[in-house]
Phi, psi and omega in degrees: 000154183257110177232156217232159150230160162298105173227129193207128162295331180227136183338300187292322170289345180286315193289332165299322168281347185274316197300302177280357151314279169353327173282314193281112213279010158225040172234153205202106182286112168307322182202197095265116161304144179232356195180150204282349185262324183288349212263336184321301213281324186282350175305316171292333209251315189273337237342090173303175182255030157186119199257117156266103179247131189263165182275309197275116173214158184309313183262316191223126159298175190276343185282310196256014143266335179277347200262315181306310200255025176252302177311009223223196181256302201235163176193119183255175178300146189253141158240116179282122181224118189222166171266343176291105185278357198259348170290316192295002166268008189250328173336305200287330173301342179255029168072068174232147153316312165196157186256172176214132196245130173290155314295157210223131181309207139286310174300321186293319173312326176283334184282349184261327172296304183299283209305352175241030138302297185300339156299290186306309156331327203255348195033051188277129176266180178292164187281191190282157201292305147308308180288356150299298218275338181270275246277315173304314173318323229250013184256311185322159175275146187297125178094014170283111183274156166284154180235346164179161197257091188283147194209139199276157173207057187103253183245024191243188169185156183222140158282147154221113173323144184268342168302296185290022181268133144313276197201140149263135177252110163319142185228029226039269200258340167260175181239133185273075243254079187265114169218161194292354186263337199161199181213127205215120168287129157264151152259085150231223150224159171291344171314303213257339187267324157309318170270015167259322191246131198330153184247008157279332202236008184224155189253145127249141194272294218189155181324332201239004181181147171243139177246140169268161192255016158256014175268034167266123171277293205233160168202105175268119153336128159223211232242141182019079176076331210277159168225133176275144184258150173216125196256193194253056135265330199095010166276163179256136183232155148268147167273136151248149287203315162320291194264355175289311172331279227309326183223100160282005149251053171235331186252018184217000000 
């Protein structure tokens, strides 16, 4: 048996995918999602051999729900289900089984139940955990700001909103997450994170750190051009003067 969950925000697409499941004599739904932290959780709980994931959902999207249960002990095959053609050109790229463009038939729906019949035959797990993990970031549509930060916490992971991020700190191959909760190593870079997060509401200061610019208290003259930042944490950063160039409309 296949067994699967839902996860959808809204009632009438959960009950449409329970109704064609409900045909399919080895398939069997398990649980349902109403939101991307329940679909995290019933997915870990159940760990099904299939995720009907919608992309857009209110609190956590199906993408940084696919990026938490990729980071995990199981990652079952994903169906991507949007309203969106620029997600459903991305679906294959991230390893999903199939994608579904609302709305969408019966027929199309039965050709996406064969491809994960025919998986499961094949006894194909999900690709490696990082290049999943890359390849999902990398589904967003270009110019999509992050809006939160999945962060490891033992065998576990949490979202942090980037509105409560203070500042990120390089850390050799990792990033230092200064969030009002705490302090959390990611595997990433300030490279890749800079070009995800907004420049309205983020900085990069220096070589080693992005600031968010509503944790800036002060920003004081310092010495050949360079400027010290002093945050409402009380820490201190230098602006150099390098990357101070970089955004004159913050500092004129």
């Amino acid at each position: 048996m296949i067994r699967a969950v839902i996860a959808d925000d809204e009632a009438p697409a959960r009950r449409k995918l329970q109704r064609f499941l409900r045909e399919q004599r080895d398939v069997v739904v398990v649980a349902e999602a109403a939101n991307g932290n329940e679909a995290i959780e019933l997915a870990r709980e159940h760990r099904p051999d299939l995720l009907l994931l919608d992309v857009q959902m209110p609190d956590i999207d199906g993408i940084e729900v696919a990026l938490a249960l990729a980071r995990g002990e199981h990652m079952p095959h994903v169906v991507f289900v949007t309203a969106f053609d620029h997600y459903a050109a991305r679906a294959f790229d991230v390893s999903a089984i199939d994608y579904l463009c609302k709305p969408f038939d019966r027929e199309r729906f039965d050709r996406m139940i064969e491809r994960v019949r025919a998986a499961q035959r094949r006894s194909e797990g999900p690709a490696d955990q990082g290049e999943l993990s890359t390849k999902l970031e990398n589904m967003r549509p270009p110019g999509t700001h992050l809006k939160r930060l999945l962060v490891p916490d033992g065998d576990r992971s949490f979202f942090v909103a980037v509105s409560d991020i203070a500042r990120l700190e390089a850390d050799r191959n990792n990033v230092i997450v200064h969030a009002r909760a705490g302090s959390y190593p990611i595997r990433a870079t300030l490279e890749s994170l800079e070009e995800r997060l907004d420049p309205q509401q983020f900085v990069r200061v220096h070589r080693s750190h992005i600031v968010n610019i509503d944790a800036i208290k002060e920003v004081q003259p310092w010495f050949h051009g360079d400027q010290q930042i002093v945050l409402r944490d009380g820490s201190t950063l230098l602006w150099s003067r390098r990357f101070a160039a970089r955004r004159p409309d913050i500092l004129t």
